[in-house]
N, CA, C and O atoms as CSV, one atom per row, in Angstrom:
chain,resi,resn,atom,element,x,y,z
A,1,UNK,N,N,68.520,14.036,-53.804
A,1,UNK,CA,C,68.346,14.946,-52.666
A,1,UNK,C,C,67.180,14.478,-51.798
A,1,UNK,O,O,67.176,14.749,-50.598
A,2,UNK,N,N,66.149,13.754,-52.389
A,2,UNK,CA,C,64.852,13.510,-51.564
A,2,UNK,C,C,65.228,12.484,-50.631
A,2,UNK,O,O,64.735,12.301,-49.518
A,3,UNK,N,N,66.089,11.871,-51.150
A,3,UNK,CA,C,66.592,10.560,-50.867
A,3,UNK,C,C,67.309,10.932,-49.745
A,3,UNK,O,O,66.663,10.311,-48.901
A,4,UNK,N,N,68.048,11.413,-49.223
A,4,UNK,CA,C,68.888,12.435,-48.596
A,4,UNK,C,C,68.029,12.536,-47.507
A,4,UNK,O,O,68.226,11.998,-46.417
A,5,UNK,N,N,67.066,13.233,-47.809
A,5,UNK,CA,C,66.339,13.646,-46.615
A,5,UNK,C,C,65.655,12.650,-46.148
A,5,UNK,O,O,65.715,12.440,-44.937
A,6,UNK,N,N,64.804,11.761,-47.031
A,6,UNK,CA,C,64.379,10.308,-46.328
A,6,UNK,C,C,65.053,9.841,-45.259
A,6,UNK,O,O,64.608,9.460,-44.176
A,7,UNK,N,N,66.263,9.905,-45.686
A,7,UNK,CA,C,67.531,8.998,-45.023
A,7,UNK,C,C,67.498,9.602,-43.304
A,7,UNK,O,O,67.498,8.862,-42.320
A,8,UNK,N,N,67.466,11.398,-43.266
A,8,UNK,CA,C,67.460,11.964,-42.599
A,8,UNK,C,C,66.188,11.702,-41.288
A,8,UNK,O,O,66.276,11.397,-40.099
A,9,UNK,N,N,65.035,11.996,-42.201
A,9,UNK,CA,C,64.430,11.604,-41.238
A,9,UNK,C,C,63.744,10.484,-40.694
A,9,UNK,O,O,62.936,10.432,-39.767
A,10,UNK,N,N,64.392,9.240,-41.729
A,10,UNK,CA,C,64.261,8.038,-41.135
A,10,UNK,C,C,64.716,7.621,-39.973
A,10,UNK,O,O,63.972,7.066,-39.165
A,11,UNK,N,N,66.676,7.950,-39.626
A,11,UNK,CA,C,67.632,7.925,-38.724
A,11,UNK,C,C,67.298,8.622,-37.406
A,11,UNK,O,O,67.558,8.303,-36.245
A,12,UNK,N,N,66.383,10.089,-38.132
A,12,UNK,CA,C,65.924,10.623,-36.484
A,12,UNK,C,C,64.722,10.429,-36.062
A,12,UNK,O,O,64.351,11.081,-35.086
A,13,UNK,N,N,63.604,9.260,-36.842
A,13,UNK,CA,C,62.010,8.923,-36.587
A,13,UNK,C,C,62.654,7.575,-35.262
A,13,UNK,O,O,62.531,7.397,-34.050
A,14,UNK,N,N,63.427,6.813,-36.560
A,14,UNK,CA,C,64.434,5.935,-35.375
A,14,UNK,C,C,65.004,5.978,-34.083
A,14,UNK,O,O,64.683,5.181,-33.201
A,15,UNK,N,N,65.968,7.020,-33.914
A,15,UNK,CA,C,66.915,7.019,-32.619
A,15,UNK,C,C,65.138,7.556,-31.416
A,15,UNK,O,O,64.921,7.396,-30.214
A,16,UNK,N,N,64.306,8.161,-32.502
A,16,UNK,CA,C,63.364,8.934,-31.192
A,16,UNK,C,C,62.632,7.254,-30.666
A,16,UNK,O,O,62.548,6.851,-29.506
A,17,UNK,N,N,62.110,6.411,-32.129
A,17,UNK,CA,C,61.728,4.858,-31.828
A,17,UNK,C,C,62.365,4.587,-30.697
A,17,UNK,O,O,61.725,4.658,-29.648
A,18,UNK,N,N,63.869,4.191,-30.676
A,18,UNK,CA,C,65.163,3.421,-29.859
A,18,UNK,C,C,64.606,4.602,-28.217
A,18,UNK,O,O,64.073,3.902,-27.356
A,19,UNK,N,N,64.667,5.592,-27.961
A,19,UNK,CA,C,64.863,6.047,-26.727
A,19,UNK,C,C,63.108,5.530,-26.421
A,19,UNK,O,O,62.938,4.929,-25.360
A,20,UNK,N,N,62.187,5.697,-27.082
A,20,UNK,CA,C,60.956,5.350,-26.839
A,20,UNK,C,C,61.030,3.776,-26.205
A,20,UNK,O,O,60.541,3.405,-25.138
A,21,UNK,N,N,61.682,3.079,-27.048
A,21,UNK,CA,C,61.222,1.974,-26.706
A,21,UNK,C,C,61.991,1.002,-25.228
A,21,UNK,O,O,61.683,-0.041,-24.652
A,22,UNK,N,N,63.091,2.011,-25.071
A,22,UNK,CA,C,64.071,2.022,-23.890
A,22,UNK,C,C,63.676,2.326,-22.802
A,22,UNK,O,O,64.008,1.643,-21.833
A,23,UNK,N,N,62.809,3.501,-22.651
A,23,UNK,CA,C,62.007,4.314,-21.850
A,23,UNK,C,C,61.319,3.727,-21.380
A,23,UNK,O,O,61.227,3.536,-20.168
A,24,UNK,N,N,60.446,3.151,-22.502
A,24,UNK,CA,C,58.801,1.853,-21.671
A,24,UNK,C,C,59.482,0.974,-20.914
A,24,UNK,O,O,58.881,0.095,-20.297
């Protein structure tokens, strides 16, 4: 389950990374 959520908020620390780094 922790694992789970890692996963979770790895994918959405990411996509926020990806629009960040699109943005600059």
């Amino acid at each position: 389950m922790k694992i789970c959520i890692y996963s979770f908020f790895f994918f959405f620390f990411n996509k926020k990374n990806i629009a960040f780094i699109l943005t600059t």
